[in-house]
C-alpha positions as CSV (number, residue, x, y, z in Angstrom):
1,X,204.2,-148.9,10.0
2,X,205.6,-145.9,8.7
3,X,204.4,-143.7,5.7
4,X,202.2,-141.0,4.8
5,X,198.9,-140.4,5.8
6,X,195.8,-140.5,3.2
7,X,192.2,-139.0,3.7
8,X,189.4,-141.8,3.2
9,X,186.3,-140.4,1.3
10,X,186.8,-137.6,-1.3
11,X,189.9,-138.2,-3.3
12,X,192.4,-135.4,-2.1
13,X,192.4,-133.3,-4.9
14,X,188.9,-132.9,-4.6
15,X,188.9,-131.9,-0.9
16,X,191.8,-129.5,-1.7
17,X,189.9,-127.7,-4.8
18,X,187.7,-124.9,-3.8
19,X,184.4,-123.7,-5.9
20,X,184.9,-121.8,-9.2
21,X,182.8,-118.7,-9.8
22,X,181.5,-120.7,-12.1
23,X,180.3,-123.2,-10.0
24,X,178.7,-120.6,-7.0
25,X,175.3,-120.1,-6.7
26,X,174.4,-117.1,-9.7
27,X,172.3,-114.3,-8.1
28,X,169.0,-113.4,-9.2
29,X,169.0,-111.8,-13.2
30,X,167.5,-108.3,-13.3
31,X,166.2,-106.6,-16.3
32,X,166.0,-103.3,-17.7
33,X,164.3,-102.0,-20.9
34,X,165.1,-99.1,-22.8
35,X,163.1,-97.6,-25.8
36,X,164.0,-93.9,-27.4
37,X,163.5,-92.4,-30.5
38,X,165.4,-90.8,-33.7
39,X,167.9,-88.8,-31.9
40,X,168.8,-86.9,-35.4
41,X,165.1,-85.7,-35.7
42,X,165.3,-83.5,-32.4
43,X,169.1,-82.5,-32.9
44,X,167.6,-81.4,-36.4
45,X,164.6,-78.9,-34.9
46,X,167.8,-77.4,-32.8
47,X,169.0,-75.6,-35.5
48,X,165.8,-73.6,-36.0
49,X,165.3,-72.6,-32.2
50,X,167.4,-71.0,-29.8
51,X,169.1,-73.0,-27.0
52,X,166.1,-72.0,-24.3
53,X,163.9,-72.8,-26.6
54,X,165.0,-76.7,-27.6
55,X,165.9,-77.4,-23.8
56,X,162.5,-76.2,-23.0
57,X,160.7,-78.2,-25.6
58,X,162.7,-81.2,-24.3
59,X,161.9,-80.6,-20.7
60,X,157.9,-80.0,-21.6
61,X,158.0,-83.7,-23.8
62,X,157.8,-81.8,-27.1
63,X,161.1,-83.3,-28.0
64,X,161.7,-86.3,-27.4
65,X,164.7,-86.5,-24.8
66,X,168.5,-87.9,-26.2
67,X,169.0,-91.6,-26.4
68,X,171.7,-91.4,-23.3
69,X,169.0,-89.7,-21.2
70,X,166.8,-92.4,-21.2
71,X,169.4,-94.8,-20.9
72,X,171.1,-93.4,-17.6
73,X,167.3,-92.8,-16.5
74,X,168.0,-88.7,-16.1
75,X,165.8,-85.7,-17.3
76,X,165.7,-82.1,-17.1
77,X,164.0,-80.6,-14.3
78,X,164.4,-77.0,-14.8
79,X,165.7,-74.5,-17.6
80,X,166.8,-71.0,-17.2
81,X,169.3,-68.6,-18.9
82,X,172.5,-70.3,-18.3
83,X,171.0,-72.6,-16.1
84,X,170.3,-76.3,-16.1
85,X,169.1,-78.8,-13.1
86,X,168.8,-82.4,-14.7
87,X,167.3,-84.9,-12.0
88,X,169.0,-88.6,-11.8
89,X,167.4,-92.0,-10.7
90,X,169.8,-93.7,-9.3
91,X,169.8,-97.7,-9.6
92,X,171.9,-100.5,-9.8
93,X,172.2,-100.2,-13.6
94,X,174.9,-97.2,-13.1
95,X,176.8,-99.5,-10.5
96,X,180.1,-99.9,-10.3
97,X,182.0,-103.9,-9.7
98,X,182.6,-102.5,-5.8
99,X,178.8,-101.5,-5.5
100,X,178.1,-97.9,-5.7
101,X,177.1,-95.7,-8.3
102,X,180.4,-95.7,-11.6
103,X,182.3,-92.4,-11.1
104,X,181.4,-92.0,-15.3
105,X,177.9,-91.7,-14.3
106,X,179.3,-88.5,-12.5
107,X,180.7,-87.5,-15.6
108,X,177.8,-87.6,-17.7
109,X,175.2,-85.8,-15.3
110,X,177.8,-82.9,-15.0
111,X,178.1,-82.8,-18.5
112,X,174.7,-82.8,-19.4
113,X,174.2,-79.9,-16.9
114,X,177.0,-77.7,-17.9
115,X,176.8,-78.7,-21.4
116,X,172.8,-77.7,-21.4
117,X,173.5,-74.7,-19.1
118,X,175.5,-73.7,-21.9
119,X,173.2,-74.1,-25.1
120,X,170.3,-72.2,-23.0
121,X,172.3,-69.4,-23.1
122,X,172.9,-69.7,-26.6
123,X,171.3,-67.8,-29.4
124,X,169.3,-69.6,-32.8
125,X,171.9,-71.1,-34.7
126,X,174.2,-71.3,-32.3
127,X,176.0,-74.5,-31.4
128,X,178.8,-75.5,-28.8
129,X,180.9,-78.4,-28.1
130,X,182.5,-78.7,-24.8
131,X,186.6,-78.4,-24.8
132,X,187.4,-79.4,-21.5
133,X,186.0,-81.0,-18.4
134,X,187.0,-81.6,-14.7
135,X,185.2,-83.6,-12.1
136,X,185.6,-83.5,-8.4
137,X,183.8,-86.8,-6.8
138,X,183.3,-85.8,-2.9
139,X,181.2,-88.8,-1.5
140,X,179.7,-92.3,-3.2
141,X,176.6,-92.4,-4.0
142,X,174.6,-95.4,-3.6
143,X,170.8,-96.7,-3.5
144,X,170.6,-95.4,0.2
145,X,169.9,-91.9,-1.8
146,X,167.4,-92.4,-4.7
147,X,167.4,-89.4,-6.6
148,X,170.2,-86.8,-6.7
149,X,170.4,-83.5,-8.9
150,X,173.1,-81.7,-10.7
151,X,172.9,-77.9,-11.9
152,X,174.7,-76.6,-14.0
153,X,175.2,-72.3,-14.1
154,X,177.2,-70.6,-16.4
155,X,179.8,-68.9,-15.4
156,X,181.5,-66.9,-18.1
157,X,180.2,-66.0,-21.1
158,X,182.3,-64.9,-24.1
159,X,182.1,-64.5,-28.0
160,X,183.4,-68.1,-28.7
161,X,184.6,-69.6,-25.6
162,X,181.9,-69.9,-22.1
163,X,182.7,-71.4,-18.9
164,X,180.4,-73.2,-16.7
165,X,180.3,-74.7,-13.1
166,X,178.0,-77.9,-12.1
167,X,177.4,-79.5,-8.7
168,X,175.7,-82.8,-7.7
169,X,173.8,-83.0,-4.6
170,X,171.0,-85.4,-2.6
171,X,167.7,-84.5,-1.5
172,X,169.3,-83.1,2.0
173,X,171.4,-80.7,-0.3
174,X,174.5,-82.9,0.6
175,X,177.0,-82.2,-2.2
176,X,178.3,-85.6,-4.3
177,X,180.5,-84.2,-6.9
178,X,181.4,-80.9,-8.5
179,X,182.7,-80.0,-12.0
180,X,183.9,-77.0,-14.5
181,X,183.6,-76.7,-17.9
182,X,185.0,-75.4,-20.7
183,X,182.9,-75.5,-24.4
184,X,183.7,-73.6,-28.1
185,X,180.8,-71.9,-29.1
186,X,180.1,-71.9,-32.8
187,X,178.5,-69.4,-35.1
188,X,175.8,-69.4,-37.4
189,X,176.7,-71.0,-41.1
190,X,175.5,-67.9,-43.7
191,X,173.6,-69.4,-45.9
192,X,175.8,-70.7,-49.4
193,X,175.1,-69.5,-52.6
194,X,174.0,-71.6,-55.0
195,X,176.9,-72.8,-57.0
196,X,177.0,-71.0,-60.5
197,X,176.7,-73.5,-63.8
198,X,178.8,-72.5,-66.7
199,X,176.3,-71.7,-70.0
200,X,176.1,-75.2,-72.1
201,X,173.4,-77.8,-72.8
202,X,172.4,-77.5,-69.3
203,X,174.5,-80.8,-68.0
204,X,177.4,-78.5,-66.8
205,X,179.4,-79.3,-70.4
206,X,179.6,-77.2,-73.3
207,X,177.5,-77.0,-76.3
């Protein structure tokens, strides 16, 4: 007898279908937690203190640190004139889908660093945004390495325009990721005069 063969059991098309993600075994669920403050009420007490001075008072918990510090789990670690180390605990909240650390997170830390290398050597009243950043990622950087630091140094300082360099390395001093940056620096607001009423009934209209 001639004819095609059939499987006894499992109907074919279910011997034929493979498992969904859906349908594999879903890995253990971690957690993490994050609580911050106001940021606005520190970026207001900035205006009043010199860049040193606020980085300072964030490092030594007088401030309370930005909301994307405590997020990315990174803090400063040391403040100087134009110079800024910010430590990172690395975890698998900043991985990537192919299971090392996202090359953003890179970003950020470099950013922070310059950035704050930056403000600290700004005067009171002084503000900056940055203009332009580049990042060089040299190796991945995984949970084998626990706690890397960047630091960011000034580089060149002028009336309204300051470069900066950053670098991010392990605890063996091997190097991650380097950066430049480029930030406007903006001046002090004079203080506005009041704005002059014209003489009426004292509701800004005539008599």
């Amino acid at each position: 007898m001639t004819g095609a063969a059939k499987s006894e059991g499992a109907p074919a098309a279910e011997q034929l279908a493979a498992p969904s993600v859906a349908e594999a075994e879903a890995p253990p669920v971690r957690h993490r937690n994050v609580t911050w403050q106001d940021p606005l009420v520190g970026a207001a007490l900035a205006r009043d203190l010199s860049g040193l001075e606020y980085l300072l008072a964030i490092a030594e918990s007088r401030i309370p640190p930005p909301p994307i510090a405590v997020l990315l789990g990174m803090s400063i670690v040391s403040v100087e004139p134009g110079q800024v180390t910010f430590g990172l605990d690395v975890g698998e909240h900043l991985y990537n889908p192919i299971g090392s650390v996202h090359g953003g997170v890179f970003c950020t830390l470099l950013d922070s660093a310059m950035g704050c290398a930056v403000h600290a050597s700004l005067d009171r009243g002084q503000a900056y945004t940055t203009l332009e950043l580049k990042v060089n990622i040299v190796k991945a950087l995984t949970l084998d390495t626990p706690r890397v630091v960047a630091t960011g140094q000034v580089v060149s300082a002028g009336r309204r325009v300051v470069t900066a360099s950053g670098q991010i390395t392990g605890p063996d001093g091997v190097l991650y990721a380097h950066a430049t940056t480029t930030c406007l620096v903006f001046e002090p607001r004079p203080p506005q005069a009041p704005a002059s009423r014209s003489a009426g009934n004292g509701n800004g209209h005539g008599p």
